[in-house]
C-alpha positions in Angstrom: 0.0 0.0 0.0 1.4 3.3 -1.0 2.1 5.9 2.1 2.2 9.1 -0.5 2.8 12.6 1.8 0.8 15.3 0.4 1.7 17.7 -2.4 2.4 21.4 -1.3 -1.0 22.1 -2.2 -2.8 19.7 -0.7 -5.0 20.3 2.3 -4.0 17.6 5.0 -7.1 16.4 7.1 -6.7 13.9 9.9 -9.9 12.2 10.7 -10.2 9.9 13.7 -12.1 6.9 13.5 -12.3 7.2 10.1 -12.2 3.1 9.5 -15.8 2.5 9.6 -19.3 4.9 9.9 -19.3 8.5 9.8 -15.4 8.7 9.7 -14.8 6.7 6.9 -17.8 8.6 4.7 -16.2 11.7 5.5 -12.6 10.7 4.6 -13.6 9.2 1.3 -15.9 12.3 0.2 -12.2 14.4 1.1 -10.1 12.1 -0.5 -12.3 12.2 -4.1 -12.3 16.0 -3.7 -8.5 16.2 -3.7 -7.5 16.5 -0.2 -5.1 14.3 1.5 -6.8 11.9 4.4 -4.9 11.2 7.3 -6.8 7.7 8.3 -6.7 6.5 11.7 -8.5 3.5 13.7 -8.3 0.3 15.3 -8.0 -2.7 12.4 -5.5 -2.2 10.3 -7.1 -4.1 7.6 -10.0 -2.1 7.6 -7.1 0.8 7.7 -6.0 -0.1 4.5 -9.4 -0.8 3.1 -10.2 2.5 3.2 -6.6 3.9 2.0 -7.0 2.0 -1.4 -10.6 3.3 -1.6 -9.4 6.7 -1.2 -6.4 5.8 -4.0 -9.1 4.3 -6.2 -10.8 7.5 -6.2 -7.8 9.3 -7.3 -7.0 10.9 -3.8 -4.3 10.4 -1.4 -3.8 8.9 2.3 -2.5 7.3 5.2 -3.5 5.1 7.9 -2.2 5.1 11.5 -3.2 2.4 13.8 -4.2 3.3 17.6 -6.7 1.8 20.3 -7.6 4.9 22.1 -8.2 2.8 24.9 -4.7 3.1 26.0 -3.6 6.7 26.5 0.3 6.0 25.8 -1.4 4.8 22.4 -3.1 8.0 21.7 0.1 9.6 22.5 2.0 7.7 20.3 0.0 8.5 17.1 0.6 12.1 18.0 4.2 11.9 18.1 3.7 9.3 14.8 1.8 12.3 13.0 3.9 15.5 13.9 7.1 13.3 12.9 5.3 12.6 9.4 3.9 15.9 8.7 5.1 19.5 9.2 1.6 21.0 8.8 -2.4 20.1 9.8 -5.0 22.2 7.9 -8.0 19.8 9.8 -8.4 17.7 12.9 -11.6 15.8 12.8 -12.1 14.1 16.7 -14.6 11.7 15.4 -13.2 8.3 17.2 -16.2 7.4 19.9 -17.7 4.4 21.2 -21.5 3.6 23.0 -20.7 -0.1 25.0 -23.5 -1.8 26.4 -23.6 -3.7 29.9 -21.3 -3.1 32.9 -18.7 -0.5 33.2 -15.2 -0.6 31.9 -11.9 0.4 32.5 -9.2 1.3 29.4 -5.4 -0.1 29.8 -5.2 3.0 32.6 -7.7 2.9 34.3 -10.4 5.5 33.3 -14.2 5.0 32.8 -13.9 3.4 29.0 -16.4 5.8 27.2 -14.6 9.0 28.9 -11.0 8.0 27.8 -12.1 7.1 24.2 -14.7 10.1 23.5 -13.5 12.5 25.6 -9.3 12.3 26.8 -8.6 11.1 22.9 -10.0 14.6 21.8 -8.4 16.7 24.6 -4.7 14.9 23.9 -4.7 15.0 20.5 -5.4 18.5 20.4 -3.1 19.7 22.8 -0.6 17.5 20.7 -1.4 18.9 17.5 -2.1 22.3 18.0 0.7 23.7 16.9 0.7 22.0 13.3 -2.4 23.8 12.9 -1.3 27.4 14.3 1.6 26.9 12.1 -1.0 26.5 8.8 -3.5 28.8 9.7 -5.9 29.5 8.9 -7.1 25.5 9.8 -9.5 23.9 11.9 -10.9 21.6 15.0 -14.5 20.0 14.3 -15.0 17.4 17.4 -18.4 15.0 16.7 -20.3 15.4 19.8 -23.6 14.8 20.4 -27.0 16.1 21.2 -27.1 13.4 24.1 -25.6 15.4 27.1 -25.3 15.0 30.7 -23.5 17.2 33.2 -20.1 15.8 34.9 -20.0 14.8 38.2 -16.5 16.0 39.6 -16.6 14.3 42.5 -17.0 10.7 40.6 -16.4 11.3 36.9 -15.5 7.5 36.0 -18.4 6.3 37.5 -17.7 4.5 39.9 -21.2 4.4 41.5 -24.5 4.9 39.9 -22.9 3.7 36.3 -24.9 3.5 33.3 -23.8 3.3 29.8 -26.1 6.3 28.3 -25.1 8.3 31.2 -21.2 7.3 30.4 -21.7 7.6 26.9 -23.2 11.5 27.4 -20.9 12.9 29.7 -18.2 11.9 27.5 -19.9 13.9 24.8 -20.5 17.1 27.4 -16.9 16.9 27.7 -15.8 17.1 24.6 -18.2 20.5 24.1 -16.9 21.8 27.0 -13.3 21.1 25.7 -14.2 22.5 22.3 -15.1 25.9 24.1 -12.0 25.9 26.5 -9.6 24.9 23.5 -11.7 27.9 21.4 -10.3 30.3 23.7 -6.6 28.9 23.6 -6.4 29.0 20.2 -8.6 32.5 19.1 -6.5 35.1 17.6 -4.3 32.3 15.9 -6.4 31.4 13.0 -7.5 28.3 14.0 -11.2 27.7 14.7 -12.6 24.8 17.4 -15.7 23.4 17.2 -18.1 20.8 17.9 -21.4 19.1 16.3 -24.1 16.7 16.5 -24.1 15.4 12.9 -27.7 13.1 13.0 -29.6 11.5 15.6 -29.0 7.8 15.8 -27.4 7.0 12.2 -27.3 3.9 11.0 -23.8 3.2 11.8 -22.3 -0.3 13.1 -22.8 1.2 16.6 -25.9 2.5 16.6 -27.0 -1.0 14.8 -25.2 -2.9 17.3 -27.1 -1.7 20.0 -30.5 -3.2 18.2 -31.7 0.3 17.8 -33.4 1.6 14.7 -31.5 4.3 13.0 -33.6 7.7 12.5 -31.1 9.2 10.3 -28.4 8.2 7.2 -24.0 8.3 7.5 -25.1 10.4 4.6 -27.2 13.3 6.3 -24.8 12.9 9.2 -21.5 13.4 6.8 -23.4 16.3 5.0 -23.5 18.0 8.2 -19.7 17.0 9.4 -18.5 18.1 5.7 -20.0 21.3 6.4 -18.1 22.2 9.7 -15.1 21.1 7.8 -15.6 23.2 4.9 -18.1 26.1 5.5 -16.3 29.8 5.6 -17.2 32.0 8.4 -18.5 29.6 11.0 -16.9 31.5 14.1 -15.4 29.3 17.0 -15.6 27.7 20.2 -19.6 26.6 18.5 -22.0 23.3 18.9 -24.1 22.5 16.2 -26.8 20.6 15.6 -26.2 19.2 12.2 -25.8 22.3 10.8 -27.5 24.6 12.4 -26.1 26.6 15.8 -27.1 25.2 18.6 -27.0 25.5 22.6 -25.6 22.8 24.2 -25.9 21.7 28.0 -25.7 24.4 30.5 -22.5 23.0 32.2 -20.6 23.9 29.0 -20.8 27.6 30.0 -19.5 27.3 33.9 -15.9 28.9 33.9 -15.6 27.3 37.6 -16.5 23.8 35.3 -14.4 24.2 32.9 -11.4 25.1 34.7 -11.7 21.9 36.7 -12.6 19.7 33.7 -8.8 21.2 32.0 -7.0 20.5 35.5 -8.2 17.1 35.9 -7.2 16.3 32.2 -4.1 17.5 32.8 -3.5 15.5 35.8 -4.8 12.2 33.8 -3.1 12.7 30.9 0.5 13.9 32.1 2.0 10.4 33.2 
């Protein structure tokens, strides 16, 4: 499989997730419209799947394995990325996961859902920030969701009253509130930071996995995700709702919150 770096002109996305679902419509729409698709996910076989898809439709790509489940993972890819490529136009935090039945742990120890939907998007970020700022103007879409619930400081993995809905949208509030504290950060350096719901309940493997009935296509869900990625003027430090503004959960706007959700990531993600 040919590893090709972009061409001077070539807008570099890096899309996580991108393997399978939402992700992997996104990165082929990019990859047939020219740009060059930074592929990332789990299976390398599916990895490479969707590489030659991508060639096949004339565009260009790369896959990097990582199981966000394991933070020293996560930070690997960073360093994997910034050693391949001087420059990031897009970072697309689209990696999540909904797991049914009883709580579990990733390879350190956090609530699964939180480390995988929420501490992949706050890492990577703070990894890659600066090959962004260094190619501004670029961008920061993070898929959230409309399902929200507030964090509980005083137990955020969940170590009583667990549920995986309730996992599953914390994680999600988190990565809003991330998107707003990162928007500040970065504003005045070109790069924007948002975050979206792209469709209720999709029919992607995990929403099918879960025996639910899909209300929505990867299609109208992409559509809305493409647009974040490629719509002028959109402002930043946002949640949308497809593609619409939206306001998320109330907890996204407490400072005191906020502050405590970046010291805590810190502390978790600093060993």
């Amino acid at each position: 499989m040919a590893q090709e770096a972009p061409a001077p002109d070539q807008r570099v996305v890096f899309i996580t997730g991108s393997t399978s679902g939402l992700g992997r419509e996104v990165a082929l729409s990019l990859g047939a419209e020219g740009d060059h698709v930074i592929v990332h996910g789990r299976s390398a076989e599916r990895g490479v799947a969707v590489v030659d898809s991508i060639h096949a439709l004339g565009g260009s790509a790369r896959f990097y394995e990582a199981d966000f489940a394991s933070l020293a993972e996560i930070a690997g890819l960073a360093e994997r990325i910034r050693a391949d490529y001087e420059r990031l136009d897009v970072l697309v935090n689209n990696a999540g996961i909904w797991l049914e039945g009883p709580r579990q742990l990733s390879d350190d120890g956090h609530e699964l859902h939180f480390q995988v939907n929420y501490l992949a998007t706050y890492l990577l970020t703070e990894a890659l920030s600066d090959l962004l700022t260094r190619n501004a103007p670029a961008r920061v879409v993070n898929v959230a969701s409309i399902a929200q619930r507030p964090i509980d400081f005083d137990d955020v993995m969940m170590e009583s009253g667990y549920s995986d809905g309730r996992a599953y949208a914390q994680s999600k509030l988190a990565q809003i509130m991330i998107t707003r504290v990162h928007a500040r950060a970065l504003d005045g350096s070109g790069v924007t930071v948002n975050a979206l719901h792209p469709a209720t309940m999709m029919d992607t493997n995990m929403v099918l996995s879960r025996g639910a009935r899909p209300r929505a296509s990867v299609d109208e869900g992409a559509e809305a995700l493409l647009h974040l990625i490629d719509a002028p003027d959109l402002g930043t430090g946002g949640y949308f709702n497809g593609m619409e503004p939206a306001r998320p959960h109330e907890q996204a706007f407490d400072d005191e919150a906020l502050a405590r959700l970046v010291e805590l990531s810190e502390a978790w993600t600093s060993g």
